[in-house]
N, CA, C, O and CB atoms as a CASP TS submission, in Angstrom:
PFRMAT TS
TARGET T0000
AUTHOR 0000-0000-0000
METHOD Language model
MODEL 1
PARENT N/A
ATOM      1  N   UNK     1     -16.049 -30.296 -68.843  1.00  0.00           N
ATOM      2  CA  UNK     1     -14.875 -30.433 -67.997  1.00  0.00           C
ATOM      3  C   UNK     1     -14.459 -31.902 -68.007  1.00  0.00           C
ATOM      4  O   UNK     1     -15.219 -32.822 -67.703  1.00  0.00           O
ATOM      5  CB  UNK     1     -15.157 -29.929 -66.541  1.00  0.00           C
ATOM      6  N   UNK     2     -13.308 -32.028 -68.346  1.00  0.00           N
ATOM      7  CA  UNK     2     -12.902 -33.857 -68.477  1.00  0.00           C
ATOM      8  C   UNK     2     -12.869 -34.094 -66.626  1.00  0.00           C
ATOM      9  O   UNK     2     -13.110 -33.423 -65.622  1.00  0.00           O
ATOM     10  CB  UNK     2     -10.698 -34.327 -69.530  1.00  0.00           C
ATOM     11  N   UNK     3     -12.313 -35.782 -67.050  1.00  0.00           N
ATOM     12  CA  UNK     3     -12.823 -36.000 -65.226  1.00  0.00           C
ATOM     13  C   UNK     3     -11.108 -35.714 -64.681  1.00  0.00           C
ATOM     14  O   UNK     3     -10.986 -36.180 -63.548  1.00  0.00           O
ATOM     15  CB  UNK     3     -13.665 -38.264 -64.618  1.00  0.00           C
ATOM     16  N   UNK     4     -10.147 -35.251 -65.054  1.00  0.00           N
ATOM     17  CA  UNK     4      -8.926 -35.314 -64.258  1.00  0.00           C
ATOM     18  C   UNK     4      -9.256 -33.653 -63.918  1.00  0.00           C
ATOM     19  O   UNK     4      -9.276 -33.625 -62.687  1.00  0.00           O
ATOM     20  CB  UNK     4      -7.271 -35.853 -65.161  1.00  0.00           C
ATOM     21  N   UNK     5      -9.503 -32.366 -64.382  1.00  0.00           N
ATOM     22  CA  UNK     5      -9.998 -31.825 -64.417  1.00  0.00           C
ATOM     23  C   UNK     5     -10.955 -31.330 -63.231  1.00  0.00           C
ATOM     24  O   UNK     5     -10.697 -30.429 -62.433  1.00  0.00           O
ATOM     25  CB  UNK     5     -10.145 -32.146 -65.238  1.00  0.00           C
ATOM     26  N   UNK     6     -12.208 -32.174 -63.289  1.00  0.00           N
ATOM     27  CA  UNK     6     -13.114 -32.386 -62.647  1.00  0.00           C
ATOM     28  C   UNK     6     -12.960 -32.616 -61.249  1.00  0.00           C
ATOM     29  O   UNK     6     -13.673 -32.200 -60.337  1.00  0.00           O
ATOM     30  CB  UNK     6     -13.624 -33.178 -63.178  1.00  0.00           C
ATOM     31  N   UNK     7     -11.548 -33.606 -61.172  1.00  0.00           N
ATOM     32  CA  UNK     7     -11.147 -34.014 -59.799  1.00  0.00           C
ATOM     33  C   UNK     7     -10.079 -33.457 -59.096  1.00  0.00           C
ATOM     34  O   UNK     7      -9.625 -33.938 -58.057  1.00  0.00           O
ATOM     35  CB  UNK     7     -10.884 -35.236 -59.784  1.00  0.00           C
ATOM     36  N   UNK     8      -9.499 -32.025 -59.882  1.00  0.00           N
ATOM     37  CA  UNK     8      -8.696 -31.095 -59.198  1.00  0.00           C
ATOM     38  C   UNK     8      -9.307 -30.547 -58.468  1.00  0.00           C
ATOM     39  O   UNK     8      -9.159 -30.419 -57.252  1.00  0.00           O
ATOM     40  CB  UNK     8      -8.089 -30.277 -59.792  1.00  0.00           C
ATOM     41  N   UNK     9     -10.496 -29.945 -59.533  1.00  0.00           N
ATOM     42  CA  UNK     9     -11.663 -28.835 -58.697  1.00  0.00           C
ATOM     43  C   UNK     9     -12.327 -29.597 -57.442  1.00  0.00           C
ATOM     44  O   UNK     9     -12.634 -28.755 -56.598  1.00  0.00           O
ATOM     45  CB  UNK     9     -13.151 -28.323 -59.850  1.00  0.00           C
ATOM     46  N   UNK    10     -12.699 -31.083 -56.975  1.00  0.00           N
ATOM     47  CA  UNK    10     -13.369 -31.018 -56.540  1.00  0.00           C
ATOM     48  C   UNK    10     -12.140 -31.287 -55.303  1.00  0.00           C
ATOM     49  O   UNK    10     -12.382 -31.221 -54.098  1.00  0.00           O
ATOM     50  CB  UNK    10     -14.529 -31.630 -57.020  1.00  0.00           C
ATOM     51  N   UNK    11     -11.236 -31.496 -55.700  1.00  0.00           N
ATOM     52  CA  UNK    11      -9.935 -31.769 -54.152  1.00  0.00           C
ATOM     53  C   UNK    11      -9.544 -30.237 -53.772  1.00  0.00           C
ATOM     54  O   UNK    11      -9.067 -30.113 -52.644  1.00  0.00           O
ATOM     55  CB  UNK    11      -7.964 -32.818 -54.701  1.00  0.00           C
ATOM     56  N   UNK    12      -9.675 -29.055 -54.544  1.00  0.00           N
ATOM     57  CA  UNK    12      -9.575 -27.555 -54.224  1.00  0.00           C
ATOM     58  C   UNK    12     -10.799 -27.424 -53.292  1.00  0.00           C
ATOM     59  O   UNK    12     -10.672 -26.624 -52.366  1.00  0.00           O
ATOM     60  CB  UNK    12      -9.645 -26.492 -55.623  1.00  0.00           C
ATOM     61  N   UNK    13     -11.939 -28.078 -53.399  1.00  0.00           N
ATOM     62  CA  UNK    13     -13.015 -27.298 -52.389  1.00  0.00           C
ATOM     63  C   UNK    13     -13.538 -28.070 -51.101  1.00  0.00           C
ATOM     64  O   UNK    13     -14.424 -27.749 -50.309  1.00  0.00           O
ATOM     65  CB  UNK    13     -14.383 -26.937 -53.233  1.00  0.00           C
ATOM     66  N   UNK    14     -12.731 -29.166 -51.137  1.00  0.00           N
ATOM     67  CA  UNK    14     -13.269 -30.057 -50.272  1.00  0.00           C
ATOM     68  C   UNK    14     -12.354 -29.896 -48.737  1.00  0.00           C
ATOM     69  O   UNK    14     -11.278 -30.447 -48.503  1.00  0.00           O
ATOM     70  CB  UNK    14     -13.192 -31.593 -51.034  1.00  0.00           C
ATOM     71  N   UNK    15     -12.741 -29.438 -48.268  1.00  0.00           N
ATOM     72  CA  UNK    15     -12.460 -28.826 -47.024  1.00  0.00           C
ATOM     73  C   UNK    15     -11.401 -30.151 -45.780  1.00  0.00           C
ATOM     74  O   UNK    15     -10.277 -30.091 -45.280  1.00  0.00           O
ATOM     75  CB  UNK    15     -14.278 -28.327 -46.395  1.00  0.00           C
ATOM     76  N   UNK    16     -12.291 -30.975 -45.741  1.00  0.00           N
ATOM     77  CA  UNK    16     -11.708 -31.639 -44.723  1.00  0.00           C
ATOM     78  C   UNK    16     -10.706 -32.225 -45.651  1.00  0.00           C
ATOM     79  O   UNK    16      -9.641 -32.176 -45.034  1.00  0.00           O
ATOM     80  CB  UNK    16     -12.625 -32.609 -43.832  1.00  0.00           C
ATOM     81  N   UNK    17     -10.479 -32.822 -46.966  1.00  0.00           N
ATOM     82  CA  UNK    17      -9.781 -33.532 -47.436  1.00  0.00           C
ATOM     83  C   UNK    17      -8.509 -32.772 -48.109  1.00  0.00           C
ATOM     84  O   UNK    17      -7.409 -33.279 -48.326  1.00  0.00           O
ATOM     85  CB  UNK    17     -10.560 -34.272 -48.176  1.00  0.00           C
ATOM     86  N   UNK    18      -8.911 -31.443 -48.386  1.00  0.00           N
ATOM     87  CA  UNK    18      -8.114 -30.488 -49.332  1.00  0.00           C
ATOM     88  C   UNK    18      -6.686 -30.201 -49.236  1.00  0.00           C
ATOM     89  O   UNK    18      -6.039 -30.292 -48.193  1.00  0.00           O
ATOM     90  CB  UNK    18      -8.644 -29.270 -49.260  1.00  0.00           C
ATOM     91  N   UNK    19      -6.281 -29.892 -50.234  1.00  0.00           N
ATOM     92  CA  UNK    19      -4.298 -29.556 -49.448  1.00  0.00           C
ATOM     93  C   UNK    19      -4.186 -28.544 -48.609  1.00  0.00           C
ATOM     94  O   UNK    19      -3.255 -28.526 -47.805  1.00  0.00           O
ATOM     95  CB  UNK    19      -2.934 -28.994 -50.603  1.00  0.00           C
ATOM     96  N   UNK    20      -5.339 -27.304 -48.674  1.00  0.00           N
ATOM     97  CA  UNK    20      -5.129 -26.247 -47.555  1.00  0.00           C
ATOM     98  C   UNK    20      -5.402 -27.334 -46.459  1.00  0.00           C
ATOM     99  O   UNK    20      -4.290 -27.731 -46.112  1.00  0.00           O
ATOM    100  CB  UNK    20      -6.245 -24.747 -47.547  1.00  0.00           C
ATOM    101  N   UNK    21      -6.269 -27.925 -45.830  1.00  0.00           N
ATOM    102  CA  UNK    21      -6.373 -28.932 -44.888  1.00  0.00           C
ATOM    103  C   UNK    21      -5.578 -29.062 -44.311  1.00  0.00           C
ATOM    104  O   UNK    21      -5.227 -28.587 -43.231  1.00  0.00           O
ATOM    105  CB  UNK    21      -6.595 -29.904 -45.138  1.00  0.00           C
ATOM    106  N   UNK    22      -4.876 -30.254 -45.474  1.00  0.00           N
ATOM    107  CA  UNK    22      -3.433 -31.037 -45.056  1.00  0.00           C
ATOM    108  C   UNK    22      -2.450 -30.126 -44.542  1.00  0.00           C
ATOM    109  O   UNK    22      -1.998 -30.298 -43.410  1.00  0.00           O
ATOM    110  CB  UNK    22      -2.688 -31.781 -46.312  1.00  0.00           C
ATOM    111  N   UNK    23      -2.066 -29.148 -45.286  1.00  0.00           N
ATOM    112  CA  UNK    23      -1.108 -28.348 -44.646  1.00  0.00           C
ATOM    113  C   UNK    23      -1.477 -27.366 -43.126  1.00  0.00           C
ATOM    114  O   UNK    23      -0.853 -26.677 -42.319  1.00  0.00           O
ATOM    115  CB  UNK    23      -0.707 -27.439 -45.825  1.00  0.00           C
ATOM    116  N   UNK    24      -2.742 -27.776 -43.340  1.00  0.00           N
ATOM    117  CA  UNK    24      -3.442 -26.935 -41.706  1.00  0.00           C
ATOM    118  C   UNK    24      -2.738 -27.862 -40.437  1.00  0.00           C
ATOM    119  O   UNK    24      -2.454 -27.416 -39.326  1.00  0.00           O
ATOM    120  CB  UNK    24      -5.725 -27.143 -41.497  1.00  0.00           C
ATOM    121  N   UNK    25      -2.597 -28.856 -40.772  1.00  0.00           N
ATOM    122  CA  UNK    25      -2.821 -30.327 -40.247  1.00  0.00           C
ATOM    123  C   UNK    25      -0.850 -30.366 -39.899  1.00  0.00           C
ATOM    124  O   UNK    25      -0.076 -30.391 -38.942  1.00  0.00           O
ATOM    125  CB  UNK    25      -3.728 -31.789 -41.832  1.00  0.00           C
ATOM    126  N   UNK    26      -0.832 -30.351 -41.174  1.00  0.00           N
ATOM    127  CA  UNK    26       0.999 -30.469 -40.948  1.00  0.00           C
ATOM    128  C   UNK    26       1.878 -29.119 -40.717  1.00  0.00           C
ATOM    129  O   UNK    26       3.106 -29.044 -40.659  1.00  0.00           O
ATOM    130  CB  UNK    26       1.758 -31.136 -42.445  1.00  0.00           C
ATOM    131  N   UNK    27       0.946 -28.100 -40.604  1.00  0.00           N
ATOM    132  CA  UNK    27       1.964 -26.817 -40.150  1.00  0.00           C
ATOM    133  C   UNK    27       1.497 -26.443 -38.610  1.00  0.00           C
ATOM    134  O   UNK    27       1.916 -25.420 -38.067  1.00  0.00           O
ATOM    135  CB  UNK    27       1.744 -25.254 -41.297  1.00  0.00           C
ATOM    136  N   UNK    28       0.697 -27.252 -38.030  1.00  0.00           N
ATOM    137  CA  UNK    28      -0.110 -26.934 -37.058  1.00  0.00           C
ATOM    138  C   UNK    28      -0.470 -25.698 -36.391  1.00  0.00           C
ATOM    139  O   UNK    28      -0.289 -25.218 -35.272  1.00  0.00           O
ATOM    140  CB  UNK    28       0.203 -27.531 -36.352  1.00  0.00           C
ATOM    141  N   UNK    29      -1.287 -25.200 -37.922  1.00  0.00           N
ATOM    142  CA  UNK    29      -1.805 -23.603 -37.650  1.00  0.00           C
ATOM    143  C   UNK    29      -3.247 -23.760 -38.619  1.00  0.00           C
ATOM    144  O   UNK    29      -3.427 -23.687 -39.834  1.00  0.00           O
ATOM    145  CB  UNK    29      -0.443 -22.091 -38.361  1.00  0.00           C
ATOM    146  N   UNK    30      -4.051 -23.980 -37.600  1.00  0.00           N
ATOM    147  CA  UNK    30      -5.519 -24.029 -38.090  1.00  0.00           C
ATOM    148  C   UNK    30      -6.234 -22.764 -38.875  1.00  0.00           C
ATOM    149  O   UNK    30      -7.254 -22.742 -39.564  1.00  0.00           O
ATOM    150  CB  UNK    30      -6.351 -24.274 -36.840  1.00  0.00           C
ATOM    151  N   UNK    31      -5.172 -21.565 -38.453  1.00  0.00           N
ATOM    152  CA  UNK    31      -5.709 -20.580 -39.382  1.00  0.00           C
ATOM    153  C   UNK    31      -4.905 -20.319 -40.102  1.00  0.00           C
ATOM    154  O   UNK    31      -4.485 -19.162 -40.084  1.00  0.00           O
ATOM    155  CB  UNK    31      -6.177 -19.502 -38.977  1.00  0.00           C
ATOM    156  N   UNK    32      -4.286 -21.390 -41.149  1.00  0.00           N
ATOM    157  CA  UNK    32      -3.662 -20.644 -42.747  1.00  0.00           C
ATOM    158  C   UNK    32      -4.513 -20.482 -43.178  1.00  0.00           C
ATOM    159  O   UNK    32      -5.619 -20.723 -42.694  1.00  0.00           O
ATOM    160  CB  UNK    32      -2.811 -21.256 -43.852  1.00  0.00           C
ATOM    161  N   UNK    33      -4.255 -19.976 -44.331  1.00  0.00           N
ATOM    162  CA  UNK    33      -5.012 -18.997 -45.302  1.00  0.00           C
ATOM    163  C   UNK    33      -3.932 -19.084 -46.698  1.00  0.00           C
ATOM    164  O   UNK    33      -2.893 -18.424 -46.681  1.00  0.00           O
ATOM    165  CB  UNK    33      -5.180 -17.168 -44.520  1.00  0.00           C
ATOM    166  N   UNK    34      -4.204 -19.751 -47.607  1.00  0.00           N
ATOM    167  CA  UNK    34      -3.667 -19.466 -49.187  1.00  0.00           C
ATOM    168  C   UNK    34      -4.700 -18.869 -49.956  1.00  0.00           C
ATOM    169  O   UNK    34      -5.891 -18.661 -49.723  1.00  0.00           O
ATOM    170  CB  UNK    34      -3.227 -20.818 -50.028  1.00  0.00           C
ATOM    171  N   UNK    35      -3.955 -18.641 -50.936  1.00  0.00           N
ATOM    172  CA  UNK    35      -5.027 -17.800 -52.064  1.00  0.00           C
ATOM    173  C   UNK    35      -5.175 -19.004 -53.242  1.00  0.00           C
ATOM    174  O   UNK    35      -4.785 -20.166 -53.130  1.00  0.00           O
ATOM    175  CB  UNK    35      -4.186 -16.033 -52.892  1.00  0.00           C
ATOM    176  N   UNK    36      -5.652 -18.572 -54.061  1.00  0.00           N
ATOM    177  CA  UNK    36      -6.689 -19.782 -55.011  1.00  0.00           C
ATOM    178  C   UNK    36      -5.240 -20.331 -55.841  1.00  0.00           C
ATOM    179  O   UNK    36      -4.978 -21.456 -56.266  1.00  0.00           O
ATOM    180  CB  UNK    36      -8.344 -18.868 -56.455  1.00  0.00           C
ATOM    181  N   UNK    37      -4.370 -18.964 -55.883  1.00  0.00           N
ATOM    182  CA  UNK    37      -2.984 -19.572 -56.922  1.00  0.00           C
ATOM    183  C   UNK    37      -2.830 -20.908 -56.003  1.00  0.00           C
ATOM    184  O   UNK    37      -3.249 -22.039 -56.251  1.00  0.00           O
ATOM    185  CB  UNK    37      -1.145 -18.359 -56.984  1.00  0.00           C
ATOM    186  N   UNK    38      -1.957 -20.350 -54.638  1.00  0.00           N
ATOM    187  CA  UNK    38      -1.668 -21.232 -53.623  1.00  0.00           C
ATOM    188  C   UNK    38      -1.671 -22.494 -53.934  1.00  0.00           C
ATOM    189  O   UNK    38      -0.749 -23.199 -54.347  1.00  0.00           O
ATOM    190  CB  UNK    38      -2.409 -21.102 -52.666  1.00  0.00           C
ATOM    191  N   UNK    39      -3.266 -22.856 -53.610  1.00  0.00           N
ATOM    192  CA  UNK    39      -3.849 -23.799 -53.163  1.00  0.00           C
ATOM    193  C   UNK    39      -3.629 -24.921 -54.722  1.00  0.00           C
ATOM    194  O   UNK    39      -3.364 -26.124 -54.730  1.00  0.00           O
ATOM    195  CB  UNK    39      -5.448 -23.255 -52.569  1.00  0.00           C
ATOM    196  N   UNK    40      -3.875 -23.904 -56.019  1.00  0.00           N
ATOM    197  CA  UNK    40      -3.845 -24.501 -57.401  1.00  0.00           C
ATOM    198  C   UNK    40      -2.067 -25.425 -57.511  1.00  0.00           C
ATOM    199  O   UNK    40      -1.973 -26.630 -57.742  1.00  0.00           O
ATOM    200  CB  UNK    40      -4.085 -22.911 -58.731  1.00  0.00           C
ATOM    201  N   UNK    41      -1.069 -24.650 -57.321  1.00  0.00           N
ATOM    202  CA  UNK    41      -0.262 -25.050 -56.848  1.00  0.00           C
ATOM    203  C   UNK    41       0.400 -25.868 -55.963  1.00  0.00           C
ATOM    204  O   UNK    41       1.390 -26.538 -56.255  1.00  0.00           O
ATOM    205  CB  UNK    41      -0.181 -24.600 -56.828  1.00  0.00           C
ATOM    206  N   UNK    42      -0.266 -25.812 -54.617  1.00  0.00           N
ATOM    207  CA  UNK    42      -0.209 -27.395 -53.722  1.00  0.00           C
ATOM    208  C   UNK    42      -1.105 -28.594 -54.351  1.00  0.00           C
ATOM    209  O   UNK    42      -0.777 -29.776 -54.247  1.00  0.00           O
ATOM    210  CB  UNK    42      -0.899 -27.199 -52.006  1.00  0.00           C
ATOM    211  N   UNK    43      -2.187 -28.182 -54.967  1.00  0.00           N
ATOM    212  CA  UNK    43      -2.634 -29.430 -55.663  1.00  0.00           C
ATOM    213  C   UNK    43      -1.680 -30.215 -56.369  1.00  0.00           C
ATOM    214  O   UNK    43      -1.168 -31.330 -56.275  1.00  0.00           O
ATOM    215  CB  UNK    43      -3.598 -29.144 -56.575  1.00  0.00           C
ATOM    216  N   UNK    44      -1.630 -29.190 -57.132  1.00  0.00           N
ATOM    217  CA  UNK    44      -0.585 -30.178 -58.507  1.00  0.00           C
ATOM    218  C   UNK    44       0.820 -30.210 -57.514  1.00  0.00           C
ATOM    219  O   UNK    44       1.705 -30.704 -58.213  1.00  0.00           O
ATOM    220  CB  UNK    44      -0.153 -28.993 -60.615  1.00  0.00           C
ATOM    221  N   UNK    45       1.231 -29.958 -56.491  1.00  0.00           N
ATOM    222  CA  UNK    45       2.379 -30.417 -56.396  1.00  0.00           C
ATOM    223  C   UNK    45       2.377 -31.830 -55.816  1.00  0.00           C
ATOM    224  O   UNK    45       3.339 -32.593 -55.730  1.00  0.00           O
ATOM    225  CB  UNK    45       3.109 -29.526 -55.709  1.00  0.00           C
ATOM    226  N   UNK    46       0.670 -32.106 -55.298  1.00  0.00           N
ATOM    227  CA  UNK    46       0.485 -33.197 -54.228  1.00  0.00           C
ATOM    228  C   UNK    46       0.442 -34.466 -55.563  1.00  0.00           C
ATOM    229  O   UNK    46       0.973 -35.575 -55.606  1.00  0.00           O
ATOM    230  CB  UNK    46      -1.238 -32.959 -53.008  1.00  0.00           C
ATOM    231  N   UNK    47      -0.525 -33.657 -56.675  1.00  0.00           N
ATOM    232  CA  UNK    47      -1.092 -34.897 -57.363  1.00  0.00           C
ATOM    233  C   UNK    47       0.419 -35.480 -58.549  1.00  0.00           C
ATOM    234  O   UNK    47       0.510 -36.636 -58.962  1.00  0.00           O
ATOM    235  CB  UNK    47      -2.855 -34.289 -58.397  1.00  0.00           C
ATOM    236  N   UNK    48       1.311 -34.494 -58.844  1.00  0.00           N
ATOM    237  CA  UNK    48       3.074 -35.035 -59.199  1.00  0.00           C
ATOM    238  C   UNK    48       3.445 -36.110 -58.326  1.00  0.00           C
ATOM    239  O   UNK    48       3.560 -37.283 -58.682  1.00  0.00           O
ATOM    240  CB  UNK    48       4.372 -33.788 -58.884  1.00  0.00           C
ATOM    241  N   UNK    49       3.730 -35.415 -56.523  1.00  0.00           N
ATOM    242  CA  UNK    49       3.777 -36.807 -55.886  1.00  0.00           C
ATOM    243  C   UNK    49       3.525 -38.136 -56.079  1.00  0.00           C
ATOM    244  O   UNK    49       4.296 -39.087 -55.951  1.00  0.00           O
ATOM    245  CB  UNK    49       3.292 -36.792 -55.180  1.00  0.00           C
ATOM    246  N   UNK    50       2.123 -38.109 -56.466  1.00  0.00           N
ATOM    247  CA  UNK    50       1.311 -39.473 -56.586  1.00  0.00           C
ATOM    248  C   UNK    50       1.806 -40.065 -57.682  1.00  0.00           C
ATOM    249  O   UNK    50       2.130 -41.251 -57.744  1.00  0.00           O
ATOM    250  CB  UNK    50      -0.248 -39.375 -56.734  1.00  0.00           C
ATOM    251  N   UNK    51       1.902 -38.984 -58.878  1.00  0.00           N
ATOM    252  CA  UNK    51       2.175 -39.831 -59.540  1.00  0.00           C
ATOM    253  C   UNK    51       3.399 -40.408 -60.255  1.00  0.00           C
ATOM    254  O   UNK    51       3.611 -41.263 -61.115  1.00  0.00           O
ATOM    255  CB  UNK    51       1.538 -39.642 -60.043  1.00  0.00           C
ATOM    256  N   UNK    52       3.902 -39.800 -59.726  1.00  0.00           N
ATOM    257  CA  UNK    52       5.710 -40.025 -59.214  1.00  0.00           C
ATOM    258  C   UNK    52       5.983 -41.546 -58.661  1.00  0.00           C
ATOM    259  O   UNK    52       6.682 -42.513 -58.964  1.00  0.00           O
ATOM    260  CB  UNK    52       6.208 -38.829 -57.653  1.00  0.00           C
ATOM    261  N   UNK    53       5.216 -41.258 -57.877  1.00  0.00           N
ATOM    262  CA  UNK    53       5.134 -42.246 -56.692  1.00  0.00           C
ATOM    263  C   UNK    53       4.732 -43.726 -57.129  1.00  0.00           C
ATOM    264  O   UNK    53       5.385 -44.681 -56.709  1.00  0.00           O
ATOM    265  CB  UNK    53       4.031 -41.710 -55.621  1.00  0.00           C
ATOM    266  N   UNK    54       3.709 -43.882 -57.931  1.00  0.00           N
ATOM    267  CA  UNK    54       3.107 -44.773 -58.819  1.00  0.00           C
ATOM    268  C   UNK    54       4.072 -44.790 -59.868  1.00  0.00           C
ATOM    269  O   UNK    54       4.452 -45.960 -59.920  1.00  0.00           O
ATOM    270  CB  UNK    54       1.707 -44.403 -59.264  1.00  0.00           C
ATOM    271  N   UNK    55       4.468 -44.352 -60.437  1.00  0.00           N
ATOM    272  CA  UNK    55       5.170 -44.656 -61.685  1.00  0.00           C
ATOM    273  C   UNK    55       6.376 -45.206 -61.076  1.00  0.00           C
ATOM    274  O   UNK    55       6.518 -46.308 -61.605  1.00  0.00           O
ATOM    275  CB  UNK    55       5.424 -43.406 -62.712  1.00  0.00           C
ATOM    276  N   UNK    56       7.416 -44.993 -60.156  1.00  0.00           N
ATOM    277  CA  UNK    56       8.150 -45.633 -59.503  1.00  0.00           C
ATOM    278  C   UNK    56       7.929 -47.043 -59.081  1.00  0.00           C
ATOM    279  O   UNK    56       8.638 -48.011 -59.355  1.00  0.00           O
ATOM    280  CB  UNK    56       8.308 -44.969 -58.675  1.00  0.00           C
ATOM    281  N   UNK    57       7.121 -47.020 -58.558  1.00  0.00           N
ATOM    282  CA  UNK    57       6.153 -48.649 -57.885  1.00  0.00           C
ATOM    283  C   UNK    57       5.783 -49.398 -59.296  1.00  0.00           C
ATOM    284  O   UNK    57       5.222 -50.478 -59.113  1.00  0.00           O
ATOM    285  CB  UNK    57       4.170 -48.229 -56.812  1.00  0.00           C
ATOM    286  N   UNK    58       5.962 -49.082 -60.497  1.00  0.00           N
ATOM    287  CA  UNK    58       5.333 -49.863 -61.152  1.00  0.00           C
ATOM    288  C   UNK    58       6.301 -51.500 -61.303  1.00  0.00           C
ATOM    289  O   UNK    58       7.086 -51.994 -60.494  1.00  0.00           O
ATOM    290  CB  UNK    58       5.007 -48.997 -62.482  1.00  0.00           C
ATOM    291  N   UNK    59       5.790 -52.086 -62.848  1.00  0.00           N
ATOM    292  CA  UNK    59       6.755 -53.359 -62.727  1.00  0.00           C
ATOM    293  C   UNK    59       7.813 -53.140 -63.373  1.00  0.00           C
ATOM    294  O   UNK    59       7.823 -52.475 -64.409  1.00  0.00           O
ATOM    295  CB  UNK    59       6.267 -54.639 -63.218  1.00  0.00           C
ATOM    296  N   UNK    60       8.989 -53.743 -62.776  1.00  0.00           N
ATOM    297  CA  UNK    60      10.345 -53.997 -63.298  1.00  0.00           C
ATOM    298  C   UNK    60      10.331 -54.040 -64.642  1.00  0.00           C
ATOM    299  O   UNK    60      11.373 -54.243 -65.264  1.00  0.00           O
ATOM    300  CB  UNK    60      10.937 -55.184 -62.832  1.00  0.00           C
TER
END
């Protein structure tokens, strides 16, 4: 498993840190529930952000 890879899976299972989390957090409903698509899907939509986000910020 390469490490970008490596570090999807481990932000899918990590509970307090995870995007189901976050969205627990920002929909303020402690009992959502996504399914594995879901969750595969808020990942990559979080980790585009970032790097959106970074590539914007870079230098002139």
């Amino acid at each position: 498993m390469g490490p970008l890879l490596s570090l999807f899976a481990k932000g899918m299972k990590t509970p307090r840190t995870g995007p189901v989390y976050n969205q627990r957090i920002a929909r303020k409903s402690p009992s959502l529930s996504l399914n594995d698509d879901q969750v595969r899907n808020l990942t990559m939509f979080e980790i585009e952000k970032i790097l959106l986000r970074n590539s914007s910020s870079g230098p002139a």
